[in-house]
mmCIF file as gemmi writes it, N, C-alpha and C atoms, coordinates in Angstrom:
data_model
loop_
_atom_site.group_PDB
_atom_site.id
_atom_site.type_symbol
_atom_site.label_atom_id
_atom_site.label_alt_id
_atom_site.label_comp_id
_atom_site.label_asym_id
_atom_site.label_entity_id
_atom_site.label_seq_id
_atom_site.pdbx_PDB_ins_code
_atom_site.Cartn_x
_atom_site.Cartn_y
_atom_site.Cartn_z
_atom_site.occupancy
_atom_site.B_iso_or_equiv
_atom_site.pdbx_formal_charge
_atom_site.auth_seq_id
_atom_site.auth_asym_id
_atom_site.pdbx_PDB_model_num
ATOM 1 N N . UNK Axp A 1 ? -7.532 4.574 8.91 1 0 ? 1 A 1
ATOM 2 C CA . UNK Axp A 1 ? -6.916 3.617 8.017 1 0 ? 1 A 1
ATOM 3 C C . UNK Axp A 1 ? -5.45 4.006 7.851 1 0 ? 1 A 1
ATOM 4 N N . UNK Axp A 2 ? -4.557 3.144 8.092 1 0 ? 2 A 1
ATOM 5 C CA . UNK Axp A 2 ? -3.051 3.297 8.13 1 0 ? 2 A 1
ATOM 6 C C . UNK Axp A 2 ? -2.547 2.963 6.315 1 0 ? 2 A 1
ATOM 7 N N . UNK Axp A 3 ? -1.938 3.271 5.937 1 0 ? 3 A 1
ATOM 8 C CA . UNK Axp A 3 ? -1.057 3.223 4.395 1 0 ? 3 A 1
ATOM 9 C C . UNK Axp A 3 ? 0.176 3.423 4.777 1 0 ? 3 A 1
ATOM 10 N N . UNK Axp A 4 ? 1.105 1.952 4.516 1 0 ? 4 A 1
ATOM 11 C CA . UNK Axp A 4 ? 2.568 2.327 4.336 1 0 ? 4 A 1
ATOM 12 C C . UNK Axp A 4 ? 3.039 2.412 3.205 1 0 ? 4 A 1
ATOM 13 N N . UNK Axp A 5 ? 4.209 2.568 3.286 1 0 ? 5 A 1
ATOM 14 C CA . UNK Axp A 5 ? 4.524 2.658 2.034 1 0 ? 5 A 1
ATOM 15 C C . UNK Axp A 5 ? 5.587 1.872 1.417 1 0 ? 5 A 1
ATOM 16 N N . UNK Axp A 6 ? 5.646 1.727 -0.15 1 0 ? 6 A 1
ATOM 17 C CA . UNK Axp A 6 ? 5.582 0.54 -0.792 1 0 ? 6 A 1
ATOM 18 C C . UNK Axp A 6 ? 7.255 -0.277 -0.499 1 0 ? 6 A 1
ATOM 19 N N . UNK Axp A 7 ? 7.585 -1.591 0.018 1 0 ? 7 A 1
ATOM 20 C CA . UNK Axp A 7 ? 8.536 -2.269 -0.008 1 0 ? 7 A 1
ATOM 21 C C . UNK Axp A 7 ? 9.486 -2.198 -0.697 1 0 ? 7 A 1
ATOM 22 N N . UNK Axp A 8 ? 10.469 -2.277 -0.533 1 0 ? 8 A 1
ATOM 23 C CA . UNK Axp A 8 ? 11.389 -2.459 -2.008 1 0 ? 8 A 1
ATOM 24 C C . UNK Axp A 8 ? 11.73 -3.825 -2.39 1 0 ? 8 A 1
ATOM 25 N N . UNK Axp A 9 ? 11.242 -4.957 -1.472 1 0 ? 9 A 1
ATOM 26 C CA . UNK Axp A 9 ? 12.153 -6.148 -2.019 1 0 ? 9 A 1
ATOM 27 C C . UNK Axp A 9 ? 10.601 -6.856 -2.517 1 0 ? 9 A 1
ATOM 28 N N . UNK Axp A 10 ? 10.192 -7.488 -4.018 1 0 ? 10 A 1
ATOM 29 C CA . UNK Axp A 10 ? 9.032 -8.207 -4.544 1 0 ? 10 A 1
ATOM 30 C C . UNK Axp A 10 ? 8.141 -8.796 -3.7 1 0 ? 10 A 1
ATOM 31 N N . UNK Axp A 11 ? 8.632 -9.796 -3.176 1 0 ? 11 A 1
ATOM 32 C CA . UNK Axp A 11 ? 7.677 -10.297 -2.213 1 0 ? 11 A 1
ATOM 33 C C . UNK Axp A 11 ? 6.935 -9.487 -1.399 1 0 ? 11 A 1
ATOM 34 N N . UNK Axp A 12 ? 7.769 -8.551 -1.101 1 0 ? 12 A 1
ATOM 35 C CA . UNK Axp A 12 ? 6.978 -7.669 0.301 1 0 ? 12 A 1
ATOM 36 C C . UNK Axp A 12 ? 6.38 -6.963 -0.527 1 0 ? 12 A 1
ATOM 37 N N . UNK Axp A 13 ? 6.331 -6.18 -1.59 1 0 ? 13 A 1
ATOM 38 C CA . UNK Axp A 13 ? 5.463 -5.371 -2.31 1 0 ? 13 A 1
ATOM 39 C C . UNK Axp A 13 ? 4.346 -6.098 -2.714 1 0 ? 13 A 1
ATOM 40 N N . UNK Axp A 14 ? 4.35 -7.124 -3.056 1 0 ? 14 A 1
ATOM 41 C CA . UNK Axp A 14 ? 3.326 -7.882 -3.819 1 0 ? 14 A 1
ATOM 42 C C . UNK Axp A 14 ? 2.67 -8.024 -2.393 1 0 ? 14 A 1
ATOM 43 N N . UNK Axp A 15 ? 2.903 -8.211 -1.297 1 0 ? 15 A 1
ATOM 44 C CA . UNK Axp A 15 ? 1.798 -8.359 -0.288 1 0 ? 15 A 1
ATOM 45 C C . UNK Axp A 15 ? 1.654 -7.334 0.22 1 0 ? 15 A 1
ATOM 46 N N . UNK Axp A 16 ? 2.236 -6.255 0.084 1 0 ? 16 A 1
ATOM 47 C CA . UNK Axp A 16 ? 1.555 -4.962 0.551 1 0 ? 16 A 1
ATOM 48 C C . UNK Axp A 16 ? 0.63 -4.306 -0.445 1 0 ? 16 A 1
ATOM 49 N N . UNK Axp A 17 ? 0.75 -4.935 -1.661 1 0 ? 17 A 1
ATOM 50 C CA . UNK Axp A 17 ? -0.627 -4.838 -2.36 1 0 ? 17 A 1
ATOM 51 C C . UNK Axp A 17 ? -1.561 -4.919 -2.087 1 0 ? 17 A 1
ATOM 52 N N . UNK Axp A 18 ? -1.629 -6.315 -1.631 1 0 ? 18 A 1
ATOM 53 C CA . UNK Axp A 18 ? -2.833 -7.218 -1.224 1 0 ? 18 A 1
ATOM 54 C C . UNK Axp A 18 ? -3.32 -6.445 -0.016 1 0 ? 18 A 1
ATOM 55 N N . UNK Axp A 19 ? -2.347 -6.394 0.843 1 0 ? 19 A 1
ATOM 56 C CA . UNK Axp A 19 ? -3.062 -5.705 2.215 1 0 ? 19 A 1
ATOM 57 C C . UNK Axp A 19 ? -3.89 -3.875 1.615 1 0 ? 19 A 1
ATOM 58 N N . UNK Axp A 20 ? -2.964 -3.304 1.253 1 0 ? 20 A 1
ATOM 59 C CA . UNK Axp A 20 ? -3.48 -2.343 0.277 1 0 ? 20 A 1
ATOM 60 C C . UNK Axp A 20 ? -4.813 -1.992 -0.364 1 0 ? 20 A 1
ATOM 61 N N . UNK Axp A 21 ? -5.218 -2.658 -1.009 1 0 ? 21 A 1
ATOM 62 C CA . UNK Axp A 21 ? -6.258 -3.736 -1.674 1 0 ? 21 A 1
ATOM 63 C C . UNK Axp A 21 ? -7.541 -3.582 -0.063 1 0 ? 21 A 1
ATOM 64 N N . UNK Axp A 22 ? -7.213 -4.831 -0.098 1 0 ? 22 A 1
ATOM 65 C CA . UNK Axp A 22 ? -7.892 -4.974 1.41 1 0 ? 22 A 1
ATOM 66 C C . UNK Axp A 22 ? -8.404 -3.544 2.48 1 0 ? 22 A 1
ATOM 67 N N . UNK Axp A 23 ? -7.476 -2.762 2.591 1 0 ? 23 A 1
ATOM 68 C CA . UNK Axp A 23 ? -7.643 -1.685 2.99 1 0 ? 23 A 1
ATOM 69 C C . UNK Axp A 23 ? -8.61 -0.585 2.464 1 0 ? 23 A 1
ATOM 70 N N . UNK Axp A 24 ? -8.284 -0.781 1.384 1 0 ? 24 A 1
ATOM 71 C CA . UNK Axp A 24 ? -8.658 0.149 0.765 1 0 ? 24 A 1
ATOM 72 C C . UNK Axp A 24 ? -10.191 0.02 0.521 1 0 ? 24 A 1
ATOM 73 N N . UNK Axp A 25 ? -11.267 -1.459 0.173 1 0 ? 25 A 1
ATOM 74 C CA . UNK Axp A 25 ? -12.219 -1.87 0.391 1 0 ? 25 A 1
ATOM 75 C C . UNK Axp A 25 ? -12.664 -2.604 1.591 1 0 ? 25 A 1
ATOM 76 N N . UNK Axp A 26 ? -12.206 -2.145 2.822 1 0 ? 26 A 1
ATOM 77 C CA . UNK Axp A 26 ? -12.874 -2.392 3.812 1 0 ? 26 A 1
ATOM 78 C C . UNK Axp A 26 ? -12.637 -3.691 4.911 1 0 ? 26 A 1
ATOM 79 N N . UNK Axp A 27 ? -11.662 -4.351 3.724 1 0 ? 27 A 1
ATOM 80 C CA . UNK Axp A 27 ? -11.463 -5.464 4.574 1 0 ? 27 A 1
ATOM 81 C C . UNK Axp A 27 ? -10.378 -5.579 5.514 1 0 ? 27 A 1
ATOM 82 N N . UNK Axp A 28 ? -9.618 -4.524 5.709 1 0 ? 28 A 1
ATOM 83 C CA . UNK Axp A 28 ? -8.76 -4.701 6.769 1 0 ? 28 A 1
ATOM 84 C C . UNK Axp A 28 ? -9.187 -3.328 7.445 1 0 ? 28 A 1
ATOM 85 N N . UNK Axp A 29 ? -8.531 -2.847 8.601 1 0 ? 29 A 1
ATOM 86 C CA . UNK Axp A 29 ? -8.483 -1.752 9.459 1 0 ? 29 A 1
ATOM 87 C C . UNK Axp A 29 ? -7.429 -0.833 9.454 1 0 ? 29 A 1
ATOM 88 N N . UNK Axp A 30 ? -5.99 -1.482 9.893 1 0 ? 30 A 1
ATOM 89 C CA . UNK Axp A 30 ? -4.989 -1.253 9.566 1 0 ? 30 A 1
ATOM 90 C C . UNK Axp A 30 ? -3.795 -2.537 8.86 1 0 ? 30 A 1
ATOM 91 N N . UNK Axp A 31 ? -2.823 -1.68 8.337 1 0 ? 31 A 1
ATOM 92 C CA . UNK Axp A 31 ? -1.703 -2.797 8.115 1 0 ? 31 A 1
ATOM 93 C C . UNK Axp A 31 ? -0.682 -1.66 8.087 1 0 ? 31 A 1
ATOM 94 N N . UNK Axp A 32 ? 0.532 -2.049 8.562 1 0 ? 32 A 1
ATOM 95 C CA . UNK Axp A 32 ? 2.028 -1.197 9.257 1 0 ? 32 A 1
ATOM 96 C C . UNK Axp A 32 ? 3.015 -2.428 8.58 1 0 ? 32 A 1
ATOM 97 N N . UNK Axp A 33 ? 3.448 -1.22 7.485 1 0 ? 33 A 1
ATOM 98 C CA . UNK Axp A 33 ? 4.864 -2.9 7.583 1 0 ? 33 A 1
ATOM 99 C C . UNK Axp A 33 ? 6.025 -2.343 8.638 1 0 ? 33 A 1
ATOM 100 N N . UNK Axp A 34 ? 6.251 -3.653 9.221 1 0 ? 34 A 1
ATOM 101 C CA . UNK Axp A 34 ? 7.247 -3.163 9.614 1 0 ? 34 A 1
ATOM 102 C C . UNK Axp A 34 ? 9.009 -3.795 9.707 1 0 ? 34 A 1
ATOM 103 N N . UNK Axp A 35 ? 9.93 -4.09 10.449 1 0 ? 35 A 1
ATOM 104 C CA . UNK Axp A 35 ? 11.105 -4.476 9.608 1 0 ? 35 A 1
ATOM 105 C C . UNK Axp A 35 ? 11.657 -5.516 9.488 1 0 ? 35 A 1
ATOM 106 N N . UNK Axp A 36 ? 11.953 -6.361 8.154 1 0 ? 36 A 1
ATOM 107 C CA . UNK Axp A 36 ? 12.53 -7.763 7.625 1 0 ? 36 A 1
ATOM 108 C C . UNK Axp A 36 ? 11.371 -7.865 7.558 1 0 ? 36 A 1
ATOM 109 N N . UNK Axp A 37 ? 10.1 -7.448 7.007 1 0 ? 37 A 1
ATOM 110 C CA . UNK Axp A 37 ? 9.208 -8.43 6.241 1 0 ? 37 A 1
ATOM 111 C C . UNK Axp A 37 ? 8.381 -8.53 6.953 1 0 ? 37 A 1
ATOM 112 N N . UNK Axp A 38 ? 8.172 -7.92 8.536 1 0 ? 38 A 1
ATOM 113 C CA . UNK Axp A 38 ? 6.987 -8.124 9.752 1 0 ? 38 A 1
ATOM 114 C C . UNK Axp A 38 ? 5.825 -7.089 9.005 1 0 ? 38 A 1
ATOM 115 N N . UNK Axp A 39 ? 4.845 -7.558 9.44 1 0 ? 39 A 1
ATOM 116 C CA . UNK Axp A 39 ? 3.614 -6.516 9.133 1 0 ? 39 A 1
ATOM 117 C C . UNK Axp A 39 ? 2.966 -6.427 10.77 1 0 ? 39 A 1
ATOM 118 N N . UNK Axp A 40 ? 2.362 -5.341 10.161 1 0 ? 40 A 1
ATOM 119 C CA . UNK Axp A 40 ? 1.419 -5.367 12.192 1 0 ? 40 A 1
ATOM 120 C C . UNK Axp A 40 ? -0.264 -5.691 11.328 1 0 ? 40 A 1
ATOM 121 N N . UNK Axp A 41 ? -1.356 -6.043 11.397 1 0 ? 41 A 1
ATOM 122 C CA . UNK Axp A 41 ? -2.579 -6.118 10.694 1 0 ? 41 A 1
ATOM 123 C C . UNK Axp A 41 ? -3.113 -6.14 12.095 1 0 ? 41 A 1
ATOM 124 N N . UNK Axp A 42 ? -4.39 -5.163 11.529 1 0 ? 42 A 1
ATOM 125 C CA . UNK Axp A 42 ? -5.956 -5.324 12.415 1 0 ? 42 A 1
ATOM 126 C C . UNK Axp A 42 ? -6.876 -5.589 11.939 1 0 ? 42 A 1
ATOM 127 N N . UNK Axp A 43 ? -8.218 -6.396 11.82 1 0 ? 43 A 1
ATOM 128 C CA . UNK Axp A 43 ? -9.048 -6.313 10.789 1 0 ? 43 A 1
ATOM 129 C C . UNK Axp A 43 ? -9.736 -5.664 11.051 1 0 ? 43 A 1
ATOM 130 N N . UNK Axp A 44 ? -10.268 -5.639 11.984 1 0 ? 44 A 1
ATOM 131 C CA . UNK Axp A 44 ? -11.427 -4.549 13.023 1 0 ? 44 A 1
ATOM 132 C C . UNK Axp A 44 ? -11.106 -3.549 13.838 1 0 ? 44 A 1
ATOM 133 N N . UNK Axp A 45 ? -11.401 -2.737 14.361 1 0 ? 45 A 1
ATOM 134 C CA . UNK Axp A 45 ? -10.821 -1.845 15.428 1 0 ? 45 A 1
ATOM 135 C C . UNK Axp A 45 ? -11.757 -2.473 16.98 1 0 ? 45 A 1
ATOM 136 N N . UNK Axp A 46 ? -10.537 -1.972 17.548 1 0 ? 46 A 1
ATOM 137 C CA . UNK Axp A 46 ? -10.594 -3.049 18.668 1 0 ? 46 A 1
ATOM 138 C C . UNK Axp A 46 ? -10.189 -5 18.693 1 0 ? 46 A 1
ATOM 139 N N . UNK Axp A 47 ? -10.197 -5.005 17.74 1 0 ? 47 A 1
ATOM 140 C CA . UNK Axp A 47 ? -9.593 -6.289 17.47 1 0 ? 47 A 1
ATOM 141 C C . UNK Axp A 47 ? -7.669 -6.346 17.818 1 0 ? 47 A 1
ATOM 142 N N . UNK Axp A 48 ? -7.52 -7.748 18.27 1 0 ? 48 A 1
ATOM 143 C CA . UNK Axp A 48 ? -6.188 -7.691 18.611 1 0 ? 48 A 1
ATOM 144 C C . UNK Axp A 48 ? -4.984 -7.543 17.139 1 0 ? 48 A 1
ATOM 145 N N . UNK Axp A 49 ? -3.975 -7.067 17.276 1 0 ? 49 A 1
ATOM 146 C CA . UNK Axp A 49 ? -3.415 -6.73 16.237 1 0 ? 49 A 1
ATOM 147 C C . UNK Axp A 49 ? -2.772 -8.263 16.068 1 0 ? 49 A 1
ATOM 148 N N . UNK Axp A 50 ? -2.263 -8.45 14.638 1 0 ? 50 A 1
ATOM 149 C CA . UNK Axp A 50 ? -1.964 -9.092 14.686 1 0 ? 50 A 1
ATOM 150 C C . UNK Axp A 50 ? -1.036 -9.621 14.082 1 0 ? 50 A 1
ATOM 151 N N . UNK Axp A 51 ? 0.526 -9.939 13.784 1 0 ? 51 A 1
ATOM 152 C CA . UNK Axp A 51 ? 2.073 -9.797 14.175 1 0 ? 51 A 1
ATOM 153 C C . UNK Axp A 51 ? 2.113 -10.787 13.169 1 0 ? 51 A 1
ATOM 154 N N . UNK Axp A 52 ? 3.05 -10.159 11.855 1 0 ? 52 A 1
ATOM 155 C CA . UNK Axp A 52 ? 3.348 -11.387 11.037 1 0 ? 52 A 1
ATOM 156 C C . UNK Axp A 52 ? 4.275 -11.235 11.082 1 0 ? 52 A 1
ATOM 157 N N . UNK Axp A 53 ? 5.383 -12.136 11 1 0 ? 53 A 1
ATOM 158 C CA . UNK Axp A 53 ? 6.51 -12.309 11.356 1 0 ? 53 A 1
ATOM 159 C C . UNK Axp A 53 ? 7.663 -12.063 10.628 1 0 ? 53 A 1
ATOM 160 N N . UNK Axp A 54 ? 7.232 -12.925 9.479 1 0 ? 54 A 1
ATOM 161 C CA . UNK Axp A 54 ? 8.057 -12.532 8.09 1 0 ? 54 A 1
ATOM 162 C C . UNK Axp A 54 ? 7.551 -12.833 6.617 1 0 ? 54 A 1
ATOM 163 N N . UNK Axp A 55 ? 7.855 -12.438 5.528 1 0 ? 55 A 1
ATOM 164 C CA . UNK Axp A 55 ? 7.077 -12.691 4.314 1 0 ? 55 A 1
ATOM 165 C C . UNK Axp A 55 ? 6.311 -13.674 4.405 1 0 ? 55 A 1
ATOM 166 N N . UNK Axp A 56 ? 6.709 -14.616 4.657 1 0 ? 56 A 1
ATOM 167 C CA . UNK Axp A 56 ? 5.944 -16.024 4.761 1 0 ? 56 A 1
ATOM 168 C C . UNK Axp A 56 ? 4.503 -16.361 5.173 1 0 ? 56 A 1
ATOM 169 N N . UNK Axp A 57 ? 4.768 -15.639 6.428 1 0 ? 57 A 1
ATOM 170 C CA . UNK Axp A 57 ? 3.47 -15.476 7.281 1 0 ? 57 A 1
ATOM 171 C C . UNK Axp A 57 ? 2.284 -14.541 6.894 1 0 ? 57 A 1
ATOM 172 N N . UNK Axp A 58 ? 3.221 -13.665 6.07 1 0 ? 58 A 1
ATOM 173 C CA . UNK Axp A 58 ? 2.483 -12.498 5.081 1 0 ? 58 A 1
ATOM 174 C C . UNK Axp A 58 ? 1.426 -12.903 4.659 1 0 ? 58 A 1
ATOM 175 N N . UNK Axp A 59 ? 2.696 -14.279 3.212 1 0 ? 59 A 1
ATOM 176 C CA . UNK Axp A 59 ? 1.57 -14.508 2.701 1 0 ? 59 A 1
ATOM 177 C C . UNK Axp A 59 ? 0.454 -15.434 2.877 1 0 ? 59 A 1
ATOM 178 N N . UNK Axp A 60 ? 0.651 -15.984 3.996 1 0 ? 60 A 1
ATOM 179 C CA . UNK Axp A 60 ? -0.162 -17.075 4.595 1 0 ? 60 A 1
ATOM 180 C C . UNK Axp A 60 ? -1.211 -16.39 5.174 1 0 ? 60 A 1
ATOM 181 N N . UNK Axp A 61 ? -1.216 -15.273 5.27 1 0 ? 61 A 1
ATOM 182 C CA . UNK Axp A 61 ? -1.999 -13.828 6.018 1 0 ? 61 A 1
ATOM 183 C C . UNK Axp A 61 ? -3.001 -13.598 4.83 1 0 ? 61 A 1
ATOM 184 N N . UNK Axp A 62 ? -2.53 -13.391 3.353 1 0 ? 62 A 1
ATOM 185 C CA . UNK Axp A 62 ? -3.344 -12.696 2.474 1 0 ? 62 A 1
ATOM 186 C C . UNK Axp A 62 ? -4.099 -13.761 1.858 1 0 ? 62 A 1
ATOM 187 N N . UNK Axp A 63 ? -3.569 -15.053 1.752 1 0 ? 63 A 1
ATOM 188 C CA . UNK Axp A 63 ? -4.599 -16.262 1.121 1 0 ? 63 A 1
ATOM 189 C C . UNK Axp A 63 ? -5.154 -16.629 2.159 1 0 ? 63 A 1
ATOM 190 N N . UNK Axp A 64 ? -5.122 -16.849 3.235 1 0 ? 64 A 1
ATOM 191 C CA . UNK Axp A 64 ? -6.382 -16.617 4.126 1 0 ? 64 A 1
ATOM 192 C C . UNK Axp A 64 ? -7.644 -16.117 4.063 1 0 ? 64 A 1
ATOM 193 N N . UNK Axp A 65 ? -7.446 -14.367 3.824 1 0 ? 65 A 1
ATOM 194 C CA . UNK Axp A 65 ? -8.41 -13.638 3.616 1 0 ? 65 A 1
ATOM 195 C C . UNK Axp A 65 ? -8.713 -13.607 2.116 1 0 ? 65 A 1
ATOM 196 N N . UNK Axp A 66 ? -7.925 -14.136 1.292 1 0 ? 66 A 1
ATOM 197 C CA . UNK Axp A 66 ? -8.666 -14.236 -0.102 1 0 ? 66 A 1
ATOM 198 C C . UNK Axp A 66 ? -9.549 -15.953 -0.355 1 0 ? 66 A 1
ATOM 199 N N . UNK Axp A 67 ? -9.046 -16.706 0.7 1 0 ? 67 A 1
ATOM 200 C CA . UNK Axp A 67 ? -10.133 -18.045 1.066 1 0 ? 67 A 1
ATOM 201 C C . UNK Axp A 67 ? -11.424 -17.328 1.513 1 0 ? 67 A 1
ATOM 202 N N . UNK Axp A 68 ? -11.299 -16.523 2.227 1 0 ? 68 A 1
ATOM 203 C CA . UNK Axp A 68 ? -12.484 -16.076 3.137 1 0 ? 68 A 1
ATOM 204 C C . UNK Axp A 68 ? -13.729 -15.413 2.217 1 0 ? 68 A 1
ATOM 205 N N . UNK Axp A 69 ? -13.123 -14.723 1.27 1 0 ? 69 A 1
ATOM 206 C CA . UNK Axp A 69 ? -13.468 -13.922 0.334 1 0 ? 69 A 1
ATOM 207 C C . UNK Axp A 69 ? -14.095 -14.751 -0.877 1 0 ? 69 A 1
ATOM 208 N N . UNK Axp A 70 ? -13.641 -15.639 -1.062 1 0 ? 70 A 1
ATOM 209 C CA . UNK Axp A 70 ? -14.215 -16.897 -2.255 1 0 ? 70 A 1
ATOM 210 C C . UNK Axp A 70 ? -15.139 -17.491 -1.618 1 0 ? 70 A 1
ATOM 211 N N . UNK Axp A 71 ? -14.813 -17.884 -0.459 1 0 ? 71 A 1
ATOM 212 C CA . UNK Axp A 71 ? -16.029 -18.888 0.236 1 0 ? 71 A 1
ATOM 213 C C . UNK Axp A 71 ? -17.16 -17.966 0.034 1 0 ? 71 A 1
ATOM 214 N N . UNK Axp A 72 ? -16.861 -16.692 0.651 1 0 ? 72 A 1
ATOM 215 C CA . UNK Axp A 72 ? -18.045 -15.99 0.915 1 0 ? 72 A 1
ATOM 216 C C . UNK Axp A 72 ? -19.166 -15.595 -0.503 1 0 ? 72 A 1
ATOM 217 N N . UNK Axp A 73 ? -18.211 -15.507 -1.475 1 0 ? 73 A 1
ATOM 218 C CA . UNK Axp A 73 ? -18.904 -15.336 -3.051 1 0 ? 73 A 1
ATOM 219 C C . UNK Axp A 73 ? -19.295 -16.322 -3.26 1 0 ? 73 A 1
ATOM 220 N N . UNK Axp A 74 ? -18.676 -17.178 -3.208 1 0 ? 74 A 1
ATOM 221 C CA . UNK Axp A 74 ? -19.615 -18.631 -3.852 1 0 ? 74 A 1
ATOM 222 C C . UNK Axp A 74 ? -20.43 -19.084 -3.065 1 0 ? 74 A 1
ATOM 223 N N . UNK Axp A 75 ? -20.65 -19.045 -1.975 1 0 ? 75 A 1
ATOM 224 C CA . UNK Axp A 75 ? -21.794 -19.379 -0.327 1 0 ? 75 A 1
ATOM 225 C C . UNK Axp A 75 ? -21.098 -20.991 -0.152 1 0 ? 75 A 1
ATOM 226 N N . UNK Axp A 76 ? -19.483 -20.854 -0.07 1 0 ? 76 A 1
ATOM 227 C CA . UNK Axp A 76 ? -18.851 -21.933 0.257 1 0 ? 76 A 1
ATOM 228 C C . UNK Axp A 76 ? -18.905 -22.735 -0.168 1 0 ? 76 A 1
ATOM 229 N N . UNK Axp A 77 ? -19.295 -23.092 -1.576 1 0 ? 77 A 1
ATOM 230 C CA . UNK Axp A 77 ? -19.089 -23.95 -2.472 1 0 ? 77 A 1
ATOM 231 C C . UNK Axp A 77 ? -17.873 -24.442 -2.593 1 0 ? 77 A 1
């Protein structure tokens, strides 16, 4: 399990929370930030990594997996 460390500009911290978070209970593999706001994410090992580009994509990255995460609690209600 990879841990970077924490952003300095809000946005990027607030989603390195989330990935954080995620990490930390299982739901991701790795997450790498890396520079202007790119992240690297794996969810699985052996799974292809996968390249966010900039905050944006971040966060389009973390409500994804927090859709995934609701569906799955409620049985997609």
């Amino acid at each position: 399990m990879t841990h970077a460390a924490a952003p300095d500009q809000f946005e990027d911290r607030l989603v390195w929370a989330f990935l954080h978070t995620f990490l930390r209970y299982g739901l991701l593999h790795s997450a790498v930030d890396g520079p202007e706001g790119q992240w690297f994410v794996q969810i699985t090992p052996g799974e292809k990594i996968h390249h966010l580009t900039d905050t944006e994509d971040a966060f389009d990255f973390v409500l994804d997996i927090l859709e995934i995460i609701h569906d799955a609690r409620d049985g997609g209600q």
